[in-house]
Steps between C-alpha positions, in 0.01 A plus 500: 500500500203364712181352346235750449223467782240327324787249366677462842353170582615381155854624471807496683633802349575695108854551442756590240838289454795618295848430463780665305705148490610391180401140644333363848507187620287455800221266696172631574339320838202310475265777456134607449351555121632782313374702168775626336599723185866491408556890307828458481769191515398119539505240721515118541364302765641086552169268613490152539560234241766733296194794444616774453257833490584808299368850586282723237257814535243369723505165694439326796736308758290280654526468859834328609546167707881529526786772380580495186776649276463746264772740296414792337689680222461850594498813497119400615226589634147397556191613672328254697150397759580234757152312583443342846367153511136659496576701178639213321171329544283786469648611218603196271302170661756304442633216740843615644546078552473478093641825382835581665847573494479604140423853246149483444366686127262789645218385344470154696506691808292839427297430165585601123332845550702601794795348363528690220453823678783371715737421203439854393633687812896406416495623134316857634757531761817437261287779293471713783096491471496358884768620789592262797174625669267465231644152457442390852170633531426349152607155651285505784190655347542139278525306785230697645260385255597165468429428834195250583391453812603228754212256578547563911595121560752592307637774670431305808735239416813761367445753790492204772823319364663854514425535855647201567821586296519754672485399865816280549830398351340135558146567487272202612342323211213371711408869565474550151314226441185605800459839398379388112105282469712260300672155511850522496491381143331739369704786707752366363406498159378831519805685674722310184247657283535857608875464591663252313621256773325250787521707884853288588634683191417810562558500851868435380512770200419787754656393784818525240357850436447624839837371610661645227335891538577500888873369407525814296436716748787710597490472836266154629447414841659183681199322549355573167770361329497213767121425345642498201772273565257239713255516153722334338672139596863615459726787291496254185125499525484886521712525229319263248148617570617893447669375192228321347237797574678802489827440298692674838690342751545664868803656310371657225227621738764750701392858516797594255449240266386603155184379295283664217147295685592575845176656601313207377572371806387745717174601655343690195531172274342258691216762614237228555646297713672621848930370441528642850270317735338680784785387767803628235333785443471579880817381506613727239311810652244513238166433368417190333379583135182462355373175432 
């Protein structure tokens, strides 16, 4: 479901997931923050150094620098907000290069207050005290008030580097660099601050990303997918950067291939930052989306 208004430039979208599966095993791209609230089932997600994070009522996923496993014993479901890069740092403070790729306890990110109120939404649900609605709006009314506003060189620094995401398959780190009143040292400290890795890293996590929504398109154009192909140094290089960021290969990317997360790697989960480009979205005989 999209954000409400007021939390559109905070959110990428609301959603509900479910499965009926007795068991899932699946990766999840590297992906934006999430709050979450398993009702129903479990899950289990594999992070470095043998970690290994196990779902509950209310949590967060902190934002993710590469795909990750996870397997859940279903039947599940959960009800979940996914934050842009602005709403993780509106809403918790917290540096994405020091708090990543890992479950987060709600009340690190959001407070004790508004944590419990969280961890009471699952429990009223499983009562049937809240329906699916009531539970989404519930979820966003918290975020809604945990929100503190972005000192504007903030927001400079986040809405600049998404711009420049968002321009190229090999956007030009010098451009970056002029359109910010800092040294490059500090640019990049502060772009690893609010998304986890230096410029050179993230050029390579979304160019993974955009080449891996336009290869599951159904039906791509020649010289799109020739973009794609001269983004990358060979096939083998294609192949290991999609792997490492999405969990996909070109393979598993076909129309008719099956995946529970395939629309987390399309347009409405990466809603801050433009996958397409404006000359693939030409190309592709639409409009770029909003940055």
């Amino acid at each position: 479901m999209p954000a409400p208004p007021d939390l559109a430039p905070y959110l990428n979208s609301l959603y509900i997931w479910q499965t009926e599966f007795p068991t899932l095993d699946e990766v999840l791209p590297a992906y934006s923050a999430q709050m979450t609230a398993f009702v129903t089932g479990k899950a289990r997600m594999a992070f470095d150094d043998g970690i290994v994070g196990e779902t509950s009522d209310a949590f967060f996923l902190a934002p993710l620098c590469q795909a990750r496993h996870f397997s859940v014993r279903g039947p599940a479901k959960l009800f979940g907000v996914s934050l842009n890069f602005r709403g993780w740092a509106a809403l918790s403070g917290l540096s994405v290069h020091d708090h990543h790729d890992s479950f987060l306890p709600s009340e690190m990110v959001i407070g004790e207050a508004l944590a419990d109120e969280f961890a009471t939404l699952a429990p009223r649900w499983r009562k049937g005290d809240l329906d699916d609605d009531g539970f989404l709006d519930a979820m966003a009314d918290i975020v809604r008030r945990g929100i503190s506003e972005l000192p504007k060189t903030h927001l400079q620094v986040i809405d600049r580097t998404l711009e420049w995401l968002s321009s190229s398959f090999r956007p030009d780190l010098e451009s970056l660099y002029s359109t910010l009143p800092y040294s490059k040292r500090q640019v990049q400290r502060l772009v690893a601050q609010f998304f986890g890795q230096s410029p050179v890293r993230l050029v390579r996590r979304y160019r993974a990303v955009r080449a891996a929504t336009l290869l599951s398109l159904p039906a791509l154009p020649d010289e799109v997918e020739a973009d794609i192909h001269a983004a990358f140094y060979d096939q083998a290089h294609l192949i290991k950067e999609l792997r490492f960021f999405t969990g996909r290969t070109p393979k598993r990317l076909l129309p008719e291939g099956e995946s529970a997360i395939n629309e987390m790697l399309g347009p409405e989960g990466y809603s801050s930052v433009d996958l397409f480009g404006s000359s693939e979205a030409r190309q592709l005989g639409q409009d770029p989306l909003d940055c």
